[in-house]
DSSP file (Angstrom, degrees, kcal/mol; ACC not computed):
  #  RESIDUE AA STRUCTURE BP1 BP2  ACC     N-H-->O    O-->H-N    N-H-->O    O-->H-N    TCO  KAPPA ALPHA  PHI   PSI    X-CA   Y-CA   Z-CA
    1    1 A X              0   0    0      0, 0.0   100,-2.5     0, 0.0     2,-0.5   0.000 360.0 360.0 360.0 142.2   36.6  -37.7  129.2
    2    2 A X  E     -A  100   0A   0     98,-0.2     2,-0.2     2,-0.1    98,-0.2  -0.869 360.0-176.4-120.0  87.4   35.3  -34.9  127.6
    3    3 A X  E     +A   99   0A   0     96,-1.5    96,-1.4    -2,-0.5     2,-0.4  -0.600  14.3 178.4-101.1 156.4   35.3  -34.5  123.7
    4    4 A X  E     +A   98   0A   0     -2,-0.2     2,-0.3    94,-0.2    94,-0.2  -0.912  32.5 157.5-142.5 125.4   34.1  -31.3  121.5
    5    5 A X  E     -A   97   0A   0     92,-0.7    92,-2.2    -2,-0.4     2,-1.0  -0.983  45.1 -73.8-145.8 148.2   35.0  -32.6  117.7
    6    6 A X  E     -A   96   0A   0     -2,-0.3    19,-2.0    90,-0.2    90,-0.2  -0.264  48.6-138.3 -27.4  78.4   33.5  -31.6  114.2
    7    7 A X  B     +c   25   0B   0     88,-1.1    19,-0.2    -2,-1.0     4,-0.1  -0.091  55.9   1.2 -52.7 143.8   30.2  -32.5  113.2
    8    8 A X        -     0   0    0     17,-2.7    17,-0.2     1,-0.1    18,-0.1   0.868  58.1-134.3  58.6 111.9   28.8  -33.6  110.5
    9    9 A X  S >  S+     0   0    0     15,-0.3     3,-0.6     1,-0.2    -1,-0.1   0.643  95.2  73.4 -85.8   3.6   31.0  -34.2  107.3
   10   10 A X  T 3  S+     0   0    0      1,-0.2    -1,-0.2     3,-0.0    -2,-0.1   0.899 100.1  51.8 -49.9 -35.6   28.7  -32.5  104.7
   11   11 A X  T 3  S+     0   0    0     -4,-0.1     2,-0.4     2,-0.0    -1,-0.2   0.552  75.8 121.5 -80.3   4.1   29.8  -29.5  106.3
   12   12 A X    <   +     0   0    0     -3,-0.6     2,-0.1    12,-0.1    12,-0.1  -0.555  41.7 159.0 -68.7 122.8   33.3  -30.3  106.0
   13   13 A X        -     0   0    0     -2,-0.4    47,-0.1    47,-0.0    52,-0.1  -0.376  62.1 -76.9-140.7-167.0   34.8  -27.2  103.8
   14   14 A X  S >> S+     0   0    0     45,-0.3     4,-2.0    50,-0.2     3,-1.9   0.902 123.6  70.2 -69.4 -32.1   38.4  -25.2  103.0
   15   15 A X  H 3> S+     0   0    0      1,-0.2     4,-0.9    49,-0.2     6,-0.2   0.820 105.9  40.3 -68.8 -22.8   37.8  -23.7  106.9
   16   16 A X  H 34 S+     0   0    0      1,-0.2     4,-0.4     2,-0.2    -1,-0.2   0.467 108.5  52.5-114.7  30.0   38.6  -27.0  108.1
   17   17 A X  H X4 S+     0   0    0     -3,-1.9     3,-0.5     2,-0.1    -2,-0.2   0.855 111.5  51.8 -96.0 -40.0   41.1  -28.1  106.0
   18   18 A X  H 3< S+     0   0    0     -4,-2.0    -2,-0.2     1,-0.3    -3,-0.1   0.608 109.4  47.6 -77.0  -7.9   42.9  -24.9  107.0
   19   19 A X  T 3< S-     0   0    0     -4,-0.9    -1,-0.3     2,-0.1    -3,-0.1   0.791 126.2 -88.3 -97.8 -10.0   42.6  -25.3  111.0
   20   20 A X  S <  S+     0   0    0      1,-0.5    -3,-0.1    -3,-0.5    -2,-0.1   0.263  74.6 152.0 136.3 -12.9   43.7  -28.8  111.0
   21   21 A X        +     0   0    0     -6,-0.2    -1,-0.5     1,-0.2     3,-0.1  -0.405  15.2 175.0 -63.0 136.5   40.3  -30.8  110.5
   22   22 A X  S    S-     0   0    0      1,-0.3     2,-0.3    -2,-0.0    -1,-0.2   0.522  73.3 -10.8-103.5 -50.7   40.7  -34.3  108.8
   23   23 A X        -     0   0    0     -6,-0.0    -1,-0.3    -7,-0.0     2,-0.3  -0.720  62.4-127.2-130.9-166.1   37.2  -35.2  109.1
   24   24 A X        -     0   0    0     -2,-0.3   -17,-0.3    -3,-0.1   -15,-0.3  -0.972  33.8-131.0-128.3 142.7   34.0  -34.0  111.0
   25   25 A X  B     -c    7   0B   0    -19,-2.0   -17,-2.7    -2,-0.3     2,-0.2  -0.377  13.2-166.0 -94.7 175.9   31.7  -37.1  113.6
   26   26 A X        -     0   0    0    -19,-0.2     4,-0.3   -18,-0.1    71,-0.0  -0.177  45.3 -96.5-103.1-160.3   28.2  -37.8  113.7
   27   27 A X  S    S+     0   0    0     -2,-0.2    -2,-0.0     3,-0.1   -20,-0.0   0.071 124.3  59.3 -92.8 -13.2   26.9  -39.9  116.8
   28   28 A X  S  > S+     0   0    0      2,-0.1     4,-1.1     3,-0.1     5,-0.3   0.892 101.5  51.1 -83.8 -65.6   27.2  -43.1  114.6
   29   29 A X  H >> S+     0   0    0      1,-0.3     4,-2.4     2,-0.3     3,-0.8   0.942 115.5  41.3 -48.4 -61.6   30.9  -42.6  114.0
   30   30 A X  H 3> S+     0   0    0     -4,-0.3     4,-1.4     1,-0.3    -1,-0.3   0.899 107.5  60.4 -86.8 -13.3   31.8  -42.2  117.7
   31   31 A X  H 3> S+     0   0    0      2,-0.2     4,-1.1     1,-0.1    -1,-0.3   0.869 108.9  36.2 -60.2 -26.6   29.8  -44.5  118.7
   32   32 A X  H << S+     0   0    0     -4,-1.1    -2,-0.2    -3,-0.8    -3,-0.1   0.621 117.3  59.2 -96.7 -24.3   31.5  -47.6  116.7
   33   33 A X  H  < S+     0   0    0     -4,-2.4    -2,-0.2    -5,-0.3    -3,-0.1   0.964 104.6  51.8 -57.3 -72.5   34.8  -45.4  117.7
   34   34 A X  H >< S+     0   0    0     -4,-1.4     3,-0.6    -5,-0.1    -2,-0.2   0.623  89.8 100.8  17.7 -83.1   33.4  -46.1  121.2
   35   35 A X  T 3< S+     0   0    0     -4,-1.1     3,-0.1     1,-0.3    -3,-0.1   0.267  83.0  18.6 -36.6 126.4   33.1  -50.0  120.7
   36   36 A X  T 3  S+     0   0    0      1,-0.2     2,-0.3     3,-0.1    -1,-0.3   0.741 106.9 100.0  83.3   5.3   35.9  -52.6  122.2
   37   37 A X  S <  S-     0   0    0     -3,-0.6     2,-2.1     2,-0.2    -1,-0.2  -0.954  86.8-107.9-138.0 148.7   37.3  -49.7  124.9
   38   38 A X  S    S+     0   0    0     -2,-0.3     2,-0.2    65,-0.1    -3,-0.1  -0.344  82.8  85.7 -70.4  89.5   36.7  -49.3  128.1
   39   39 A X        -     0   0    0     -2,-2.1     2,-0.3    64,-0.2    64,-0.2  -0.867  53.0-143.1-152.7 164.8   34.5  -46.3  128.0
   40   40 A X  E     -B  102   0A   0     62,-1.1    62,-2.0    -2,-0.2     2,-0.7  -0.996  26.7 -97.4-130.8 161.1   30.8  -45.2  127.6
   41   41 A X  E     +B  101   0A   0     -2,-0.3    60,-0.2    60,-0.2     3,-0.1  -0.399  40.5 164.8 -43.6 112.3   28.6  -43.0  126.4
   42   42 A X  E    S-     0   0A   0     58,-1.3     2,-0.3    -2,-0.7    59,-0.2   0.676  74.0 -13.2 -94.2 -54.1   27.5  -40.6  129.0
   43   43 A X  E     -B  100   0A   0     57,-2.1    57,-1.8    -3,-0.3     2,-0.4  -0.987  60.5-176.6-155.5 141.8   26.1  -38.1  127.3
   44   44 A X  E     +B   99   0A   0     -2,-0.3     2,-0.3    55,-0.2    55,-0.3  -0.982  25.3 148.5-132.8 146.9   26.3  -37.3  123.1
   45   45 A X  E     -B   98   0A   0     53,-2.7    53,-1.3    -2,-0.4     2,-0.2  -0.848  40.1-115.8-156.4-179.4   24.3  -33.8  121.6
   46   46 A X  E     -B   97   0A   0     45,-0.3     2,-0.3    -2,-0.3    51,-0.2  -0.237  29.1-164.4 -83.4 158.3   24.8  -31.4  119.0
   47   47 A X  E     +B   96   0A   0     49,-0.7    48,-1.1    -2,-0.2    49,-0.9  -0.933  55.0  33.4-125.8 172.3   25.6  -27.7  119.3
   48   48 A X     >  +     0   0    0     -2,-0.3     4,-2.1    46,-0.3     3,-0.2   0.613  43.8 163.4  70.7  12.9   25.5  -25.0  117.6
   49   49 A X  H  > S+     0   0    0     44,-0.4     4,-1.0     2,-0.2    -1,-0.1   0.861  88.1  54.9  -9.0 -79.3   22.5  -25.1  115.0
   50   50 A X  H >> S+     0   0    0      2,-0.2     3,-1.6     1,-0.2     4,-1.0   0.884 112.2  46.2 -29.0 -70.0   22.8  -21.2  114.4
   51   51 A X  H >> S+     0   0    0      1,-0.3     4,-1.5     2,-0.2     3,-1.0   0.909 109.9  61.1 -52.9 -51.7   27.3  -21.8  113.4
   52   52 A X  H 3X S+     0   0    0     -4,-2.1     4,-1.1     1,-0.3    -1,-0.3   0.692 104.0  38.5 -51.5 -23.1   26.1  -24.8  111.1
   53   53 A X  H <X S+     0   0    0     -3,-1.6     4,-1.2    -4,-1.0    -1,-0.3   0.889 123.4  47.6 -92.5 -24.5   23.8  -22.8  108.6
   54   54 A X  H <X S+     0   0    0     -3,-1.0     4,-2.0    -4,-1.0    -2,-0.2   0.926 114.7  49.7-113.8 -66.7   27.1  -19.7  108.9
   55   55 A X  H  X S+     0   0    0     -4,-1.5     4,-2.2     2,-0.3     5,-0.2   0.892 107.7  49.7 -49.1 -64.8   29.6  -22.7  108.3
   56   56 A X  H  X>S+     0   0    0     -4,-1.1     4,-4.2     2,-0.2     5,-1.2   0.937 104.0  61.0 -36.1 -52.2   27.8  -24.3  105.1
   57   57 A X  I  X>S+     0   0    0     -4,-1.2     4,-3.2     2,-0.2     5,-1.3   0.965 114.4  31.7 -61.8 -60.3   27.7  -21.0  103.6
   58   58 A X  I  X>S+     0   0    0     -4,-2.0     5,-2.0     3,-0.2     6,-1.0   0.883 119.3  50.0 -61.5 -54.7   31.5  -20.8  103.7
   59   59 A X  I  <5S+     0   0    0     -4,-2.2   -45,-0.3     4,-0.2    -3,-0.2   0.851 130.2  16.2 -35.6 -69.0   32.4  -24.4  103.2
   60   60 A X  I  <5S+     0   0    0     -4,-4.2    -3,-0.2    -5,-0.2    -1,-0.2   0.734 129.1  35.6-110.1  -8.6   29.9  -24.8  100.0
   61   61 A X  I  <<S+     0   0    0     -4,-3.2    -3,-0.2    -5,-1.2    -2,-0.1   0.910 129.4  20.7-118.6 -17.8   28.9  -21.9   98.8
   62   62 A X  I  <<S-     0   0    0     -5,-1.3    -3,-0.2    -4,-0.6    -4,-0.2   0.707  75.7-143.6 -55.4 -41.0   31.8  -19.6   99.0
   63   63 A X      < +     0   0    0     -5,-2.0    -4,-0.2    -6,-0.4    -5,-0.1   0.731  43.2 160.4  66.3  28.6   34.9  -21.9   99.4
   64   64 A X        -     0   0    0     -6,-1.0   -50,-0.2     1,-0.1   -49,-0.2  -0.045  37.7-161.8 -48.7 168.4   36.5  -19.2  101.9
   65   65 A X  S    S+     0   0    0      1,-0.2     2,-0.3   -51,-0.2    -1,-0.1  -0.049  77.6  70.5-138.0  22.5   39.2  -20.6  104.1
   66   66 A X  S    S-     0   0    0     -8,-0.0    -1,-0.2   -48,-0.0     2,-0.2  -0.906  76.1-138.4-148.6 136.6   38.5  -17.3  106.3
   67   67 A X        -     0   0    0     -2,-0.3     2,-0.4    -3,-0.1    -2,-0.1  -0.270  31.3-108.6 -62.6 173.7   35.5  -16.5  108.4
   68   68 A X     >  -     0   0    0     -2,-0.2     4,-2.9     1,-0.1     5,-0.1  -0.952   9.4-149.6-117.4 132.4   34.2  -12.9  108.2
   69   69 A X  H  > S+     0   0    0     -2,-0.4     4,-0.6     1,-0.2     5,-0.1   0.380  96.2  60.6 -84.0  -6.1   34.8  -10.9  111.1
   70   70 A X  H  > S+     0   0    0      2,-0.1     4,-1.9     3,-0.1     5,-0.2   0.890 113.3  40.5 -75.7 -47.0   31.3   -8.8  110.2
   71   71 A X  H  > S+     0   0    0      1,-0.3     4,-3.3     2,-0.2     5,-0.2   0.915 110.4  57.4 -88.4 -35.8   29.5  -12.1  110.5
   72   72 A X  H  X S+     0   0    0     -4,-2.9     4,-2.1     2,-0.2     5,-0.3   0.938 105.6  54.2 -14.5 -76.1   31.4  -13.3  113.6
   73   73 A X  H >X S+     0   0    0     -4,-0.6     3,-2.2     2,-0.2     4,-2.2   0.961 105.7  46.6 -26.2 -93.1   30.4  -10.5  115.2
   74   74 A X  H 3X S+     0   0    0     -4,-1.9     4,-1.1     1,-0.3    -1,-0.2   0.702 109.6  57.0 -25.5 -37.9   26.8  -10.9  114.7
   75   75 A X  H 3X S+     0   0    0     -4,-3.3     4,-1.8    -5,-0.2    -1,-0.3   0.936  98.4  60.5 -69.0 -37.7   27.1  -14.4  115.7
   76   76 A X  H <X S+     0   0    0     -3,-2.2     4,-0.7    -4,-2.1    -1,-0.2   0.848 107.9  47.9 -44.3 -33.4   28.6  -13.4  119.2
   77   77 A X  H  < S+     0   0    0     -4,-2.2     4,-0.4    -5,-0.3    -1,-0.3   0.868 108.4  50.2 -97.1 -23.0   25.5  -11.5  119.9
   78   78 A X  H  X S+     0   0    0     -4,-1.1     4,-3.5    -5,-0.3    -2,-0.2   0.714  91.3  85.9 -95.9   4.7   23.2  -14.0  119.0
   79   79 A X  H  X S+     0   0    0     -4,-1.8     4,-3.5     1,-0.2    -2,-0.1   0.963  81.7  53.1 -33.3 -78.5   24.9  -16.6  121.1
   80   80 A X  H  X S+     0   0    0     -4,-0.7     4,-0.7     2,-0.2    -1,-0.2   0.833 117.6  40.7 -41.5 -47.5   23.5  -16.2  124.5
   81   81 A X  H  > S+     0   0    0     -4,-0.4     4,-1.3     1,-0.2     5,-0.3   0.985 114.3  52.2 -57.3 -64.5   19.5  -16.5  122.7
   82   82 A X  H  X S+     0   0    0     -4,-3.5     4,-2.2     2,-0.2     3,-0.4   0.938 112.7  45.3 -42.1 -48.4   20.8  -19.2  120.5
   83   83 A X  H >X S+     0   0    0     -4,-3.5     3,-4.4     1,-0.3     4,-0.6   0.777 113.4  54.2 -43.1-101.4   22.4  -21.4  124.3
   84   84 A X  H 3< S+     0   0    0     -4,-0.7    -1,-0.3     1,-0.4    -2,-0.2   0.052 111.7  40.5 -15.7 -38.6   19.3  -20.7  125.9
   85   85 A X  H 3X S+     0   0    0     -4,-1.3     4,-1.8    -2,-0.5    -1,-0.4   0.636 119.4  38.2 -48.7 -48.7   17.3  -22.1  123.3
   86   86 A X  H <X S+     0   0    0     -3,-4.4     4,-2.6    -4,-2.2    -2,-0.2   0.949 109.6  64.6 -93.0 -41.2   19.2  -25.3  122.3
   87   87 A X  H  < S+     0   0    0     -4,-0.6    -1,-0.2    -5,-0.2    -2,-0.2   0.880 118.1  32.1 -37.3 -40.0   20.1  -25.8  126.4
   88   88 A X  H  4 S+     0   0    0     -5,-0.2    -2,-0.2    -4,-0.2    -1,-0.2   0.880 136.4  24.5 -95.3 -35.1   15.8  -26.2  126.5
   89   89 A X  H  < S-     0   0    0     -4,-1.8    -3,-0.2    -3,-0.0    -2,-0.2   0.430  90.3-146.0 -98.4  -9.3   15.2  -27.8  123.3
   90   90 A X     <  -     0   0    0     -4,-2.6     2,-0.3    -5,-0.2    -3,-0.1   0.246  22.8-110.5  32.6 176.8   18.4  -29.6  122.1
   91   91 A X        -     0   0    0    -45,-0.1   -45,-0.3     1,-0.0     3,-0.1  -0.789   5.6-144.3-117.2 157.5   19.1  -29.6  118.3
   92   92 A X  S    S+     0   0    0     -2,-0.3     2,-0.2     1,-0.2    -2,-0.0   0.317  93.3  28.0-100.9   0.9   18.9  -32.8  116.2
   93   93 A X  S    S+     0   0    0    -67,-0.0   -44,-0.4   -86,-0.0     2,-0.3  -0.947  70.4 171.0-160.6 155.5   22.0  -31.4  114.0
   94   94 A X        -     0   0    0     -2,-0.2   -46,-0.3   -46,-0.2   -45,-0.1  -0.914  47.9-122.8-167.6 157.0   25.0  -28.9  115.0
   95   95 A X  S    S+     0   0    0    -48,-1.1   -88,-1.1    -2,-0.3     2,-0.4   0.441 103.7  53.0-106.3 -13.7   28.4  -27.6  113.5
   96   96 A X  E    S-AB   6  47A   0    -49,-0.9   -49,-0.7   -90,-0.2     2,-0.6  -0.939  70.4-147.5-124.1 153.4   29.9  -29.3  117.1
   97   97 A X  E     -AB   5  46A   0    -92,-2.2   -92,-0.7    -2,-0.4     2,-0.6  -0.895  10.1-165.4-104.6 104.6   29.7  -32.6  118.8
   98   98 A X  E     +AB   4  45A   0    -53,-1.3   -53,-2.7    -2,-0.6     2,-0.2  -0.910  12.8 172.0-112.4 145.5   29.8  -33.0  122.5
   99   99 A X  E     -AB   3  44A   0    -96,-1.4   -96,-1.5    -2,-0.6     2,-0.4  -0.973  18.4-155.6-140.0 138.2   30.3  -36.0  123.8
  100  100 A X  E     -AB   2  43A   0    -57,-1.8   -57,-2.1    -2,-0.2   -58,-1.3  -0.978  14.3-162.8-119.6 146.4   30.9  -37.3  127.6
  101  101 A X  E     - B   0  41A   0   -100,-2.5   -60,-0.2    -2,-0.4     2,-0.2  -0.991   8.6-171.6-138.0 133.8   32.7  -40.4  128.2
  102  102 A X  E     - B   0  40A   0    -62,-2.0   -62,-1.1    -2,-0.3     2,-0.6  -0.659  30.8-121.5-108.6 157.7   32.9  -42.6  131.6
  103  103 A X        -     0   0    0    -64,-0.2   -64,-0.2    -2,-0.2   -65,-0.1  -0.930  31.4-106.2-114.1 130.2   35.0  -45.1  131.8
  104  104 A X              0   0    0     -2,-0.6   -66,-0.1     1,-0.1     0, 0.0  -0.041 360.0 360.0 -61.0 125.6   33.5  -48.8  132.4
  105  105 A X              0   0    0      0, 0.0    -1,-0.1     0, 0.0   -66,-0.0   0.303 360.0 360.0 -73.3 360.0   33.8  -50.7  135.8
């Protein structure tokens, strides 16, 4: 099983009250989610460093409930450099959570 969920609730803002976010995870949180079913951890990271500093800014210092389609943009272009970089380095914090999940034999 294959999850991509909200990280990190300090960054929890109006943008994710308005798509449908209740909370945002750490790696502590699904991990004790984890516990008592038959699954494991396969793989847990971060993404997204670059969308996390972008995110903050709307979420705490603006209070939008809209992204900006100038800054969108911008981000689109710096995606591929930004992959390539967190694919070699990982991130120790991210505006997403991927998680892979096995289920236990």
């Amino acid at each position: 099983m294959v999850l991509f969920l909200p990280a990190l609730m300090a960054a929890y803002g109006p943008i994710d009250k308005a798509v449908g976010h209740f909370r945002r995870y750490d790696k502590r949180m699904v991990t004790k989610l984890v516990e008592g079913i038959p699954l494991r951890i396969e793989k847990m990271s971060y993404l997204n460093l670059l969308g996390l500093l972008g995110w903050f800014w709307y979420a705490k210092v603006s209070r939008s409930t809209r992204q900006s389609d100038v800054l969108i943009s911008i981000y689109n272009r710096l995606v591929p450099v930004v992959d390539w970089v967190e694919r070699r380095v990982g991130t120790p914090i991210g505006l997403s959570l991927l998680v892979v999940l096995r289920k236990s034999i």
